[in-house]
N, C-alpha and C positions, 0 to 999 in steps of 0.2 A: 454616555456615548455622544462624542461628536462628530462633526465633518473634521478635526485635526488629525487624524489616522489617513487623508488624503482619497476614500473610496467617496466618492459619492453616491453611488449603489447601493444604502445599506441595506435593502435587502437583495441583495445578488447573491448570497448563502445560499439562498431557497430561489433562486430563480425567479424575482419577484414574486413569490407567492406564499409568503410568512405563514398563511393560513394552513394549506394545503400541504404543503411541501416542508414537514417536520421531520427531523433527524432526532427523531426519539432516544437514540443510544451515544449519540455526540460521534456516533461512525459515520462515513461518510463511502467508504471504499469496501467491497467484500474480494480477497482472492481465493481459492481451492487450485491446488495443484498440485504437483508431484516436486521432489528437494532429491539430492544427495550431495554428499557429506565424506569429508572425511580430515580426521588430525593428527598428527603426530611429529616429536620432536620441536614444541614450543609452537608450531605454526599449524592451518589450518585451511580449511575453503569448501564453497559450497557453491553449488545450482543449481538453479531452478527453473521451471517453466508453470505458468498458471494462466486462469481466463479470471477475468473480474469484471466488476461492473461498477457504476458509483450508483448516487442516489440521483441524477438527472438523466438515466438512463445510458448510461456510457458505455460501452463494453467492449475492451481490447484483449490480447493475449499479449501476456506481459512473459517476460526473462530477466533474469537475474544471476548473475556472480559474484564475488566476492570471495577475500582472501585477510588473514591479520593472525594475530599470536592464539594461540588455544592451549590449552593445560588436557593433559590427554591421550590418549592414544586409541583413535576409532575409524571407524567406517559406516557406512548407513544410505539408507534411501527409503522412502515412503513417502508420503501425505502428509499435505500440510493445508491450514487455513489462515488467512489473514485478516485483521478489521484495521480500518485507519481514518482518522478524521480529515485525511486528505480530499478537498472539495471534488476533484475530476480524477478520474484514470490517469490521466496525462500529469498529474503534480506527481506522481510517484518515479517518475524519470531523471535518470541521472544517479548522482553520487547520493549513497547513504549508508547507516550506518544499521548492521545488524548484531548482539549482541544476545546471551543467553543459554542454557546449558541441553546436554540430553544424555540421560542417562537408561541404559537396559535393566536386563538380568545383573544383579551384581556378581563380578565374574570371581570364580573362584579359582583358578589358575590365569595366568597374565591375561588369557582374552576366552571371553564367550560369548556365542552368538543368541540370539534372541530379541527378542521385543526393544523395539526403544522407542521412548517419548523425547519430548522437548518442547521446549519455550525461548521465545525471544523476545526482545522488545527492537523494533525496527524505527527507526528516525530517518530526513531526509530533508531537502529543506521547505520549511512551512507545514511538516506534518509529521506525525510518529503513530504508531500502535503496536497492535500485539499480534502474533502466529504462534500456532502451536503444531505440531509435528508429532504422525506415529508413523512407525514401521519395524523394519526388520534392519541389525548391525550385526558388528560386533567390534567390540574394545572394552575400555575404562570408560564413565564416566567421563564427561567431560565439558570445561567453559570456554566461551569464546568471544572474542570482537572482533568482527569483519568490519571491513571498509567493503561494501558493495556501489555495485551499479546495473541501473535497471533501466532497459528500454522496452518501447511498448508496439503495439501494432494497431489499430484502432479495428474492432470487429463491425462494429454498430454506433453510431453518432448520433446524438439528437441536434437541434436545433433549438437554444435557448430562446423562450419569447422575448422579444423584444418590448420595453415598456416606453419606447421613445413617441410624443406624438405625432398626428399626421402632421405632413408641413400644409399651414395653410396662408403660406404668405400671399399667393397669388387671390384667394380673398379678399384681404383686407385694400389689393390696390383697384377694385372694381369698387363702380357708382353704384347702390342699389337704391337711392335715392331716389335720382330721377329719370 
C-alpha cells in the first residue's frame, strides 16, 4: 500500500480507528425492505423501498427503480435484504446495475401463483453486493438485468471524528522565554 492511490486517509475505511471499527464480513451497508416485480415479453422492472444503515452509523430510507431485458413472464412482491461493501448509505445513490433470477412454484400450466425467492448481485459505482428476495408471484421463472437508480433520504447522521490536530500556530509566535 501506498499514498499513489491519491487518499491520504488510509484509514478513513474505519473512521480512523483500524482497531475498533472492523468490518468483519467485507459489508459495509445493510438494507431490509419491501421489492415488486414484474416481466414480460423480453423486458422487465422493479421497486423498491427500504431503511438501512452503514457501519459509521448512517441510516437513511432509500428507493429504488429500474428497468432492462428479462427472459420471463412474472409478477411478484415481497421482502427483500441487501449487504454491500459500500463505505456510506449515500455511495448507493444514483445509477446501478441489478441483475439475478426468481423463481416460485414451478408452474404447471402457463402461470402459478405461489411462493417466490430470488437473488441478485447489485453493482454501482465503487461498490457491489448481494439481495435476496421472498414472497408471494406468479409467472415462469425468471432472469433479469436492470439498469437501476437509487436515491436516499438521510434518517440519522453521524459525525465522523476528525483526526486533524489542534492548530497551535499562535504558540509557537509567543516569547516563553523571557
Amino acid at each position: 500500500m501506498s499514498a499513489k492511490g491519491g487518499d491520504k486517509d488510509w484509514y478513513g475505511y474505519c473512521v480512523d480507528d483500524p482497531v475498533n471499527r472492523v468490518d468483519a464480513w467485507g459489508l459495509a451497508t445493510i438494507n431490509v425492505g419491501g421489492t415488486v416485480s414484474a416481466s414480460g415479453f423480453g423486458v422487465g422492472g422493479t421497486a423498491s423501498g427500504s431503511f438501512g444503515c452503514d457501519e459509521e452509523g448512517n441510516c437513511a430510507a432509500q428507493g429504488t427503480v429500474g428497468a432492462g431485458p428479462a427472459a420471463g413472464y412474472s409478477v411478484s412482491g415481497g421482502l427483500f435484504g441487501q449487504a454491500t461493501n459500500a463505505t456510506r448509505m449515500d455511495d448507493l445513490t444514483g445509477a446501478g446495475t441489478q441483475a439475478g433470477w426468481s423463481v416460485g412454484e414451478i408452474p404447471v400450466g402457463q402461470f402459478k401463483a405461489g411462493p417466490v425467492f430470488g437473488a441478485d448481485k447489485v453493482t454501482g459505482d465503487g461498490y457491489e453486493g448481494v439481495s435476496g428476495q421472498v414472497g408471494w408471484g406468479a409467472g415462469t421463472p425468471e432472469m433479469h438485468v436492470y439498469k437501476t437508480n437509487t436515491w436516499s433520504t438521510p434518517i440519522f447522521t453521524t459525525v465522523p471524528t476528525e483526526s486533524t490536530p489542534p492548530d497551535t500556530s499562535d504558540l509557537r509566535d509567543r516569547d516563553y522565554w523571557h
